[in-house]
C-alpha positions in Angstrom: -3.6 -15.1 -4.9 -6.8 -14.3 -3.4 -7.8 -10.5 -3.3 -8.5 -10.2 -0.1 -4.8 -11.4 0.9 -3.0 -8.9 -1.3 -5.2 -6.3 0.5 -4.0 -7.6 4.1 -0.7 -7.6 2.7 -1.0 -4.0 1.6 -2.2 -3.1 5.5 0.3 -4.4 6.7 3.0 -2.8 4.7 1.2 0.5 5.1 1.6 0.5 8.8 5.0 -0.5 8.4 5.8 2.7 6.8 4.1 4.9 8.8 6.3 3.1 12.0 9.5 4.5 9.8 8.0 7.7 9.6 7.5 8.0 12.9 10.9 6.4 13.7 12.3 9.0 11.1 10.8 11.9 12.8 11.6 10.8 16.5 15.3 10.6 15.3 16.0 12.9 12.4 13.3 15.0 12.1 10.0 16.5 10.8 11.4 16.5 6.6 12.8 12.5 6.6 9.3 11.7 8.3 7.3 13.5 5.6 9.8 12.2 2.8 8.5 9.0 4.4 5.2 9.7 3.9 5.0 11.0 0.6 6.8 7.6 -0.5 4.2 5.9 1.6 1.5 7.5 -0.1 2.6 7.4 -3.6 3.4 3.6 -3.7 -0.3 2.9 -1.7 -1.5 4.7 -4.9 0.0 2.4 -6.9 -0.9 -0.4 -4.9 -4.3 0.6 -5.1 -4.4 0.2 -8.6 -3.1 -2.8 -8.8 -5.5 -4.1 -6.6 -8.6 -2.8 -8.8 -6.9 -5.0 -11.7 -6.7 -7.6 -10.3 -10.6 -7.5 -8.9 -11.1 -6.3 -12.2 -9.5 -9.2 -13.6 -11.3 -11.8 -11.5 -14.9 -10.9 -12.0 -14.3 -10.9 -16.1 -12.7 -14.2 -15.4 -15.7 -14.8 -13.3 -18.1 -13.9 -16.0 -16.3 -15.7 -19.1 -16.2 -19.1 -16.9 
């Protein structure tokens, strides 16, 4: 998959979340919306990482072709 397709797929989901937080906050308040967003933030981290491995990946695989 091409890197800069996983990162438009990240965007995506990103602003998907933040819609449920604001969703969450509109209808059950101000802790479900920051529950929300410390979900949202945690797996970005670890989506973020797993983007820099897989660049990482491609320019060794780039380099050893």
């Amino acid at each position: 998959m091409r890197l800069l397709s996983v990162m438009r797929m990240g965007v995506l989901a990103s602003s998907g979340w933040l819609a449920l937080a604001a969703l969450l906050w509109q209808h059950y308040g101000f802790l479900w919306a920051m529950l929300a967003v410390v979900l949202w933030a945690a797996l970005l981290r670890l989506f973020q990482q797993a983007v820099l491995k897989h660049a990482e990946a491609l320019a060794r695989r780039g380099h050893d072709g």
